[in-house]
C-alpha positions as CSV (number, residue, x, y, z in Angstrom):
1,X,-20.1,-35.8,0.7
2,X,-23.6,-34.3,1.9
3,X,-25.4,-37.6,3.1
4,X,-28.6,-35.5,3.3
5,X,-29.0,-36.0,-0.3
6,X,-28.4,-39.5,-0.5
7,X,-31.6,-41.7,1.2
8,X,-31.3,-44.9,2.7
9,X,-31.5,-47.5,-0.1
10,X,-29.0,-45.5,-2.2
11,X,-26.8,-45.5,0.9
12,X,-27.3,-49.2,1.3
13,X,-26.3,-50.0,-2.2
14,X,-23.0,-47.7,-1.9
15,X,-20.1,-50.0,-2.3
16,X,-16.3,-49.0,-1.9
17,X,-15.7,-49.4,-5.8
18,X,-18.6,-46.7,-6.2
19,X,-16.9,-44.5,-3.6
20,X,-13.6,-44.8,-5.4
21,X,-15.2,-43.7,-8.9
22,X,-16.7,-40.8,-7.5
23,X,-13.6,-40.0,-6.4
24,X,-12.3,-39.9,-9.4
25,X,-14.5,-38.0,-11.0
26,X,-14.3,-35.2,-8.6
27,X,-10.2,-35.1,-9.1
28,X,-11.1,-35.4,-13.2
29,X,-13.4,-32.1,-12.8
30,X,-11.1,-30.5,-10.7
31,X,-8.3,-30.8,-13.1
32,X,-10.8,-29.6,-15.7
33,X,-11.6,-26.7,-13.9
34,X,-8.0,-25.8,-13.3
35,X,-7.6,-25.7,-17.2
36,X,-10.4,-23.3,-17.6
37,X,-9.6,-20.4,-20.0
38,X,-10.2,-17.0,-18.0
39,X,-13.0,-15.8,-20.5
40,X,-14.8,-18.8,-19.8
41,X,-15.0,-17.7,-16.1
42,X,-17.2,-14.8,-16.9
43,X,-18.9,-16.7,-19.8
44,X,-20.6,-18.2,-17.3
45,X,-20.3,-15.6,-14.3
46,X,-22.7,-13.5,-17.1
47,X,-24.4,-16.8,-18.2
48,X,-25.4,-17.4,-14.2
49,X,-26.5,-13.5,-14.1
50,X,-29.0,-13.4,-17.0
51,X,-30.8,-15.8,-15.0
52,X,-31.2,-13.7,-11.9
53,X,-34.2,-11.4,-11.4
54,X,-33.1,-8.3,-11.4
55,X,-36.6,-6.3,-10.6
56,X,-36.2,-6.7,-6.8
57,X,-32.9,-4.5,-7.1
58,X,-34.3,-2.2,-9.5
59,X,-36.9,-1.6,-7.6
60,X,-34.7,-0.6,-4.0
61,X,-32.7,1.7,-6.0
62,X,-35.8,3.8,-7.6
63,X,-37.1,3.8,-4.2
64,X,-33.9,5.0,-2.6
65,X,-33.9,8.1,-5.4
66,X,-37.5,8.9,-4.3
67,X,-36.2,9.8,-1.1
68,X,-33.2,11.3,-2.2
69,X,-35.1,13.8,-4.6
70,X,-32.0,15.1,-6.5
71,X,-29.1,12.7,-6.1
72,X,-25.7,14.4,-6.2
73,X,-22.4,13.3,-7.0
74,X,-21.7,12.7,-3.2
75,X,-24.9,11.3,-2.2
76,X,-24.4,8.3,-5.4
77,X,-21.1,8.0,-3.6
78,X,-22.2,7.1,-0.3
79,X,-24.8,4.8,-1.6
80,X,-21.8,3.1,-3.3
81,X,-20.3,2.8,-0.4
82,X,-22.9,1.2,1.4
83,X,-23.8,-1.0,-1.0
84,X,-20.7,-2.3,-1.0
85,X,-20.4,-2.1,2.8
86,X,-23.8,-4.2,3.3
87,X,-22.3,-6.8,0.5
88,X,-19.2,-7.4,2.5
89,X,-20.8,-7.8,5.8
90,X,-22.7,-10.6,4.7
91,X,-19.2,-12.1,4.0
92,X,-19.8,-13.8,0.9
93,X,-15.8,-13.7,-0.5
94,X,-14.6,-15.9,2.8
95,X,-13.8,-18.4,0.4
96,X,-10.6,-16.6,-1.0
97,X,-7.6,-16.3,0.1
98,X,-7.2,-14.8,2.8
99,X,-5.2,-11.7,1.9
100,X,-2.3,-10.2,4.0
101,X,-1.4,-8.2,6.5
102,X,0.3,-5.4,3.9
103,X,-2.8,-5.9,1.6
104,X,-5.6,-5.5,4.7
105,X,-3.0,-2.4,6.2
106,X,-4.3,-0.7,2.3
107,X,-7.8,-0.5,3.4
108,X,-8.7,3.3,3.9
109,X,-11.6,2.9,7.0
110,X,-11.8,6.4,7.4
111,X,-12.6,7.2,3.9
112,X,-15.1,3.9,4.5
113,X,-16.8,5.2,7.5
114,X,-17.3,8.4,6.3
115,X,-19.8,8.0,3.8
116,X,-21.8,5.2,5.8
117,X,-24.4,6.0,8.1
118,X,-23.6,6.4,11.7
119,X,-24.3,3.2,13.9
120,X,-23.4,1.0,10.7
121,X,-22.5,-2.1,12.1
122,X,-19.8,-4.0,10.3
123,X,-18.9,-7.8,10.5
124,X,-15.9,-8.4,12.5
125,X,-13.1,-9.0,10.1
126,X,-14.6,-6.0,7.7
127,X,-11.2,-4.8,6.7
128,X,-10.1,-8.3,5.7
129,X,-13.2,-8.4,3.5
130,X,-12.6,-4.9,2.0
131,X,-8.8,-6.7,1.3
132,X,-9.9,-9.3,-0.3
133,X,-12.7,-7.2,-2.2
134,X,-10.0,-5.6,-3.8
135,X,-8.7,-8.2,-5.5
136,X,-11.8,-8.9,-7.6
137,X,-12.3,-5.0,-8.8
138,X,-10.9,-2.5,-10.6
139,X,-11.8,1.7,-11.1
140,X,-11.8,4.2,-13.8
141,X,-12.5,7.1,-11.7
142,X,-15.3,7.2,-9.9
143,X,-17.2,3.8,-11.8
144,X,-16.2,0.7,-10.0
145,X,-15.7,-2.2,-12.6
146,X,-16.2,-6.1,-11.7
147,X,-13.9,-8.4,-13.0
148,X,-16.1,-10.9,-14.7
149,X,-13.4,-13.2,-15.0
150,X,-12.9,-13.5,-11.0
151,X,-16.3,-13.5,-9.7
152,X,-16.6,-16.5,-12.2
153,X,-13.9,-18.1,-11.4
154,X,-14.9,-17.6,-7.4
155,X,-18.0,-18.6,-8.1
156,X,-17.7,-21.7,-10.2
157,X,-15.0,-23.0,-7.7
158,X,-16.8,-22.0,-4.2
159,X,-20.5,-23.1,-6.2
160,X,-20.6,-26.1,-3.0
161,X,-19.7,-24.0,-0.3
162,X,-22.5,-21.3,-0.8
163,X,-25.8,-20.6,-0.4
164,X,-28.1,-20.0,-3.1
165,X,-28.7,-16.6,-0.9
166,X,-25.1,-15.8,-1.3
167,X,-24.8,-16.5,-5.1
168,X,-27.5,-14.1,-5.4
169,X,-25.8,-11.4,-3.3
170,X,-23.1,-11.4,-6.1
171,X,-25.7,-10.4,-9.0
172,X,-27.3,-8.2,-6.7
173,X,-24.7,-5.9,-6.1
174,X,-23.9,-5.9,-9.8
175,X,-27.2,-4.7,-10.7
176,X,-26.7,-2.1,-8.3
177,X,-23.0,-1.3,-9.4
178,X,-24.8,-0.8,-13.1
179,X,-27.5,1.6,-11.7
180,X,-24.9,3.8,-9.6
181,X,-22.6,4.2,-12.1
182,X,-24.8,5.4,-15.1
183,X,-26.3,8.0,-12.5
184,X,-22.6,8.9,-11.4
185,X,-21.5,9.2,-15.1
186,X,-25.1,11.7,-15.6
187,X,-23.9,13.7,-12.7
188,X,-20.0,13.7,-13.2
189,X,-17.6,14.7,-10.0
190,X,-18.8,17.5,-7.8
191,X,-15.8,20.0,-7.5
192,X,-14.3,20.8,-3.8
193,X,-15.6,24.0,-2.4
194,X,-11.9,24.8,-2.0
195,X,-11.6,24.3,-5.4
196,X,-14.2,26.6,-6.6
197,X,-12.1,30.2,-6.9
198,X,-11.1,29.5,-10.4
199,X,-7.8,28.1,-11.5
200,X,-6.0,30.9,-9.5
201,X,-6.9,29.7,-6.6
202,X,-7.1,25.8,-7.4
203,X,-3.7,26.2,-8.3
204,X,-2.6,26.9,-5.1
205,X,-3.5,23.5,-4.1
206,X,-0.8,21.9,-6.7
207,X,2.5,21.6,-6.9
208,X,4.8,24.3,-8.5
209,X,6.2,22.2,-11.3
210,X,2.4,21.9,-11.9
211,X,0.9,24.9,-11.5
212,X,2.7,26.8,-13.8
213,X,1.2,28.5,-16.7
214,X,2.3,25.8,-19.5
215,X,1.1,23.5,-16.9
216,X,-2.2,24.5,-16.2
217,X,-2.5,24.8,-19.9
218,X,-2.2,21.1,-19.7
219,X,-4.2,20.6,-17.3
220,X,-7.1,22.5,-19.0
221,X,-6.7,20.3,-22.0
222,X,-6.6,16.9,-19.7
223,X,-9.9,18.5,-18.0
224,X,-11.8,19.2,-21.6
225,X,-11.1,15.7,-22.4
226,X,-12.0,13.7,-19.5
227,X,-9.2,12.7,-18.2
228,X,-8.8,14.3,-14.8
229,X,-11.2,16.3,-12.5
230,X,-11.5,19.7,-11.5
231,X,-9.6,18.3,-8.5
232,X,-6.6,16.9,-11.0
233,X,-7.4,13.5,-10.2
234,X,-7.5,11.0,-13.2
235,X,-10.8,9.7,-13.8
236,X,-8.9,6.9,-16.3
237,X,-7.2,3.7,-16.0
238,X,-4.1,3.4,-13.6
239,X,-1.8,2.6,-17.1
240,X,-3.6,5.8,-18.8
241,X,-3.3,7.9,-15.9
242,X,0.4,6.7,-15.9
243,X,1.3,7.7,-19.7
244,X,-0.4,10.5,-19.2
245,X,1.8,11.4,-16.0
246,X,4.7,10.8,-18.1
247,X,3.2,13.0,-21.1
248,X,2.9,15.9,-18.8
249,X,6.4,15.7,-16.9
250,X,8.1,15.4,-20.7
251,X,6.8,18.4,-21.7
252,X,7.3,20.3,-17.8
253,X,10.6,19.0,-18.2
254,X,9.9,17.5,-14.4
255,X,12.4,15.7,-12.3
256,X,11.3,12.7,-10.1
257,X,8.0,12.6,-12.1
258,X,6.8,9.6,-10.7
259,X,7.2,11.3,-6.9
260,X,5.6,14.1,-7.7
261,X,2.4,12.6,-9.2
262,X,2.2,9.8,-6.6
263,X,2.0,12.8,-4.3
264,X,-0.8,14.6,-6.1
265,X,-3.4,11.6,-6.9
266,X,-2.1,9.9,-3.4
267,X,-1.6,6.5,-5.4
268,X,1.6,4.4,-5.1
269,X,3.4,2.7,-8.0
270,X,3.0,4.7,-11.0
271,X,6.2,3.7,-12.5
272,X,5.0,0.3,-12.8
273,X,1.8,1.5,-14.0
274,X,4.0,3.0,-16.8
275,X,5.7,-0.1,-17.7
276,X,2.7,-2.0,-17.9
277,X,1.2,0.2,-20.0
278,X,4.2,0.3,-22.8
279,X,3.4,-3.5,-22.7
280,X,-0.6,-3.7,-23.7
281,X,-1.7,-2.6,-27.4
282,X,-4.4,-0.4,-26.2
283,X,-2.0,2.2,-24.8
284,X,-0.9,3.0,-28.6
285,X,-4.2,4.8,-29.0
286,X,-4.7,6.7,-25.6
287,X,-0.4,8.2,-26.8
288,X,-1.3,9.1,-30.2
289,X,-4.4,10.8,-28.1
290,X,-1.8,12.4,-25.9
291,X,0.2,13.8,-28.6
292,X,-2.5,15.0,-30.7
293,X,-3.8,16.9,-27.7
294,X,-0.2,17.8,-25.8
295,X,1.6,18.4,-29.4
């Protein structure tokens, strides 16, 4: 209990009965909390945010596009990045669990560090704080997605143990999430250099079971309708990209399918990406989409 908020003649008529009910209050909430449907969670995560003023945010990011002129694909990137980067070093998620050594061992800090600034100076468990990070996100391509649900849930159940600062750090880096991605959507990917030689030449750079001419046929329609980049990297969900590996290696007639495409888009666990999509509704649409396009 904070004693700060109690003064001295509400201390002096404390009693151990009123201790006790208290108590028991705070166990009757807690279970109450515990029973908490996850769509309440961000009910009120988004309930919490339409109270935050959103200007001073709004306001950094048209500044930051003044200076940068003509934002580019890349240069939206590495603001990402450092959004993010600034957001974790404040170390507002060291209130969940602290994640392990095979989840921390995930974090890429290379691909970090090479779209912050030089002399960025990180908090001391960083990596542990990308970790955890993680947890609470998810990506279609290149758009970063919150998980309402989580950041409510984190917040409602952490609400004592932060500062009003920190609360605010959470719908300040969603605000800036929402700016960078409808930018990054306006500007889409920006192609490799490597990759600019025509399909030739950007075929060079796949695999042969996927580089063939049926292949790059498939490829060509995948590219017209969003799904991958002009690198062949899927800008859709992980359970999309998944069905839409398996589309493509049915009709290749590939072997070790899953292999070869956890090669190409450097991503691990595709298979189960599969069988979780055969499980959700929404995947009945993107294969009927597959088929129409594929045949």
């Amino acid at each position: 209990m904070d004693t700060t908020l109690i003064d001295d003649d509400e201390e002096a008529s404390l009693t151990v009965a009123t201790v006790c009910e208290m108590a028991a209050t705070m166990n009757e909430t807690y279970e109450k909390m515990m029973r908490i449907p996850k769509h309440l969670y961000g009910e009120y995560y988004l309930h919490e945010k339409a109270k935050h003023d959103a200007r001073p945010v709004t306001m950094e990011y048209d500044e930051w596009k003044m200076q940068e002129w003509d934002e580019t694909f890349d240069s939206l990137k590495d603001k990402q990045m450092q959004v993010v980067a600034e957001f974790l070093t404040k170390r507002p998620l060291r209130f969940s669990r602290k994640p392990s050594i095979r989840e921390v061992g995930k974090v890429r800090m290379d691909l970090v560090q090479n779209r912050l600034p030089s002399g960025f100076v990180y908090c001391e468990d960083f990596d542990e704080m990308c970790a955890r990070f993680r947890k609470l996100n998810s990506w279609e391509g290149d758009i970063m997605k919150l998980d309402y649900n989580r950041y409510g849930k984190y917040l409602l159940q952490n609400f004592h143990k932060m500062t009003s600062e920190e609360r605010q750090a959470f719908f300040d880096l969603d605000v800036m999430m929402e700016l960078i991605n409808k930018d990054i959507k306006k500007v889409g990917p920006t192609p490799d250099p490597s990759q600019r030689g025509g399909e030739e030449e950007a075929a060079i750079n796949l695999p042969q079971v996927l580089a063939t001419d049926k292949a790059m046929a498939l490829w060509k329609k995948a590219q017209t309708a969003g799904w991958v980049d002009a690198n062949y990297q899927p800008t859709i969900s992980r359970t999309q990209a998944a069905l839409l590996a398996d589309a493509m290696a049915e009709r290749l007639k590939i072997e070790n399918k899953w292999k070869v495409f956890e090669a190409l888009w450097q991503r691990k666990y595709i298979r189960s990406d599969y069988n979780q999509a055969l499980t959700r509704k929404g995947s009945l649409h993107f294969l009927d989409e597959l088929k129409r396009l594929f045949g």
